[in-house]
Every structure is written in C-alpha cells, then in structure tokens.
C-alpha positions in Angstrom: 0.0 0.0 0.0 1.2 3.3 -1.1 -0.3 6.8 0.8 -0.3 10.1 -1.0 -0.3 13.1 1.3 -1.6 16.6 -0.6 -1.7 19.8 1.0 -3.9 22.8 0.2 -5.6 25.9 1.1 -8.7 28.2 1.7 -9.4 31.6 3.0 -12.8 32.1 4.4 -15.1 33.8 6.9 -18.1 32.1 8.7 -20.2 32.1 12.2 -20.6 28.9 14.2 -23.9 30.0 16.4 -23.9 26.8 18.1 -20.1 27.1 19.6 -20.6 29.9 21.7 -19.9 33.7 22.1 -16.5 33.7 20.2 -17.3 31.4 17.6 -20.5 32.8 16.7 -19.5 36.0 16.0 -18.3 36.1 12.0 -14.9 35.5 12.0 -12.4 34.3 9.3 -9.5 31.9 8.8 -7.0 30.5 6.8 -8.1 27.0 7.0 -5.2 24.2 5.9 -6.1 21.1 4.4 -4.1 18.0 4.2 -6.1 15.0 2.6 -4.2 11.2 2.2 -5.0 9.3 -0.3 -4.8 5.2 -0.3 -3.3 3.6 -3.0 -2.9 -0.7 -3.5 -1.2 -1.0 -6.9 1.8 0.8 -8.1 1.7 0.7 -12.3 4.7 -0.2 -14.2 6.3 3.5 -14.2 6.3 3.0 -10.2 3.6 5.6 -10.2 -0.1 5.2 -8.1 -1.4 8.7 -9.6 -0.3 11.5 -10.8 -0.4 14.5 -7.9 -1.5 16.7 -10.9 -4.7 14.2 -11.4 -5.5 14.5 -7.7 -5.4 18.1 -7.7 -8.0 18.2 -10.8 -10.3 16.6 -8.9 -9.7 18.1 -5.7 -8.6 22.3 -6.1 -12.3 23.2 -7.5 -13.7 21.6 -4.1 -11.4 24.0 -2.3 -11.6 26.5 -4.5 -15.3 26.9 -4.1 -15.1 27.7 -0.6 -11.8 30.3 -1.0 -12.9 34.0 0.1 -16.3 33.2 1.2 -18.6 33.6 3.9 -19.8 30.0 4.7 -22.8 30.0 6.5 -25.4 27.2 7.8 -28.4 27.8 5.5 -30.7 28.1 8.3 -28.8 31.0 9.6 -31.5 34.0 9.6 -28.3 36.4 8.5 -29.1 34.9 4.7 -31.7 37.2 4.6 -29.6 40.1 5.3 -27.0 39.2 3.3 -29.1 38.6 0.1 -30.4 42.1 0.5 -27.5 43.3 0.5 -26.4 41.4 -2.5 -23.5 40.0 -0.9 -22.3 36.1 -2.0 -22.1 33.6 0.3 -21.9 29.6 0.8 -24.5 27.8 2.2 -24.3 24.8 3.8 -26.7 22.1 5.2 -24.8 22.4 8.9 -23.0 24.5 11.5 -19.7 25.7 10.0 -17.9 24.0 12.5 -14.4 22.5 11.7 -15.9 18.9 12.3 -18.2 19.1 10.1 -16.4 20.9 6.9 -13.7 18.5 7.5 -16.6 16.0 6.8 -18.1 17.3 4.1 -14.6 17.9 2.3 -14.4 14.0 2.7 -17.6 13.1 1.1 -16.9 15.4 -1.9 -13.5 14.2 -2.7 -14.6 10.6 -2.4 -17.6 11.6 -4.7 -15.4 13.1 -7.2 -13.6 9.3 -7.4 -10.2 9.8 -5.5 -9.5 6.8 -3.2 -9.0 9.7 0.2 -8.9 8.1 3.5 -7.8 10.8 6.0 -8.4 14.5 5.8 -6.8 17.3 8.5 -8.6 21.0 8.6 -6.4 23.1 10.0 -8.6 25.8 11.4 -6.4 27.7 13.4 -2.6 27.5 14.4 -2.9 25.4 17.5 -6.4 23.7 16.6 -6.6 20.6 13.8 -9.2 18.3 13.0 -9.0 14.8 12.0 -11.6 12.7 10.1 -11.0 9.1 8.4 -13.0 6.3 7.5 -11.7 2.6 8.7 
C-alpha cells in the first residue's frame, strides 16, 4: 500500500452560532487542508497517480469555498445578506471544523479519488481529524 499526502488551502469567513460567544460572532480563517490518499497497486512506471490528477479533482472543491462567507443555510443572516447582494456559501450544517472536515471528505470521495484521511487546520494550534476505517 502506497499513501499520497496533498496539502492545500482556503481563506474564508463564517459564524458557528452553536459554539458559543467567540465562535459565533463572524470570523475568518485560513483553514489548511491536508487529505491522504490510499493507493494498493503501483503501475509499471512505479507511479499510483499523478499528484496533478489529484489536484484536478480536488482544487475546484477547495476553491469553491476560497474567500467566502460559509454559512449554515438556516442562519436567519441569509436574509440580510441577500439584500445586501452580498455572496455567500451555504451549507446544510453549522460551520464547525468537524463538520467541513466531513463534508470535504464526502466530496472528494464523490469526485472518485481513493481519500482516506483528511486534517482542517482551522487555526494554528487547533486541527481536526476525520477518516474512514
């Protein structure tokens, strides 16, 4: 078995109204993201896939989210911010870390790639860690 590690990056504001004062204030961050990818054949060049494959798949995930305002779509701000005509991201949960790490996953094992670990980096000290066994 071979791993590939990728690392990338997204810039992005959001509110977490479930996780208290701090968090639920709009905020941004430069979130890092560091996927693994699981590989069980090596082809006859010695190659599993070529990193520049894995990014096609995987930089127009990140790249959807990079200088945006994510926000959970049942945030009443929406309303505010649509009259305002002001773009945002919304998604079907809390912004928490746990759960973009999580949804990150699922889109990048949609989109065919064979990921089995993925680290959001949300702040400097603060990481999360999500895998499938």
């Amino acid at each position: 078995m071979i791993k590939i590690r990728k690392k990338y990056h997204f810039y992005a504001a959001h509110r977490n109204l479930g996780a208290g004062e701090k968090c639920g204030r709009i905020h941004g961050h430069v979130y890092r993201v560091f996927m693994e990818f699981k590989f069980n054949n090596i082809n006859e060049n010695g190659v599993t896939m070529l990193f520049s494959d894995i990014d096609n798949v995987v930089e127009p995930i990140i790249k959807q989210y990079d200088h945006y305002f994510l926000l959970d779509e049942k945030d009443g701000l929406r309303g505010m911010l649509d009259l305002a005509n002001e773009p945002y991201i919304p998604l079907p949960f809390e912004t928490s870390a746990e759960n973009m790490a999580i949804w990150i996953y699922q889109q990048v094992k949609r989109g065919g790639l064979p990921i089995c670990r993925i680290e959001l980096q949300e702040t400097e000290s603060s990481t999360v860690i999500y895998e499938e066994n």
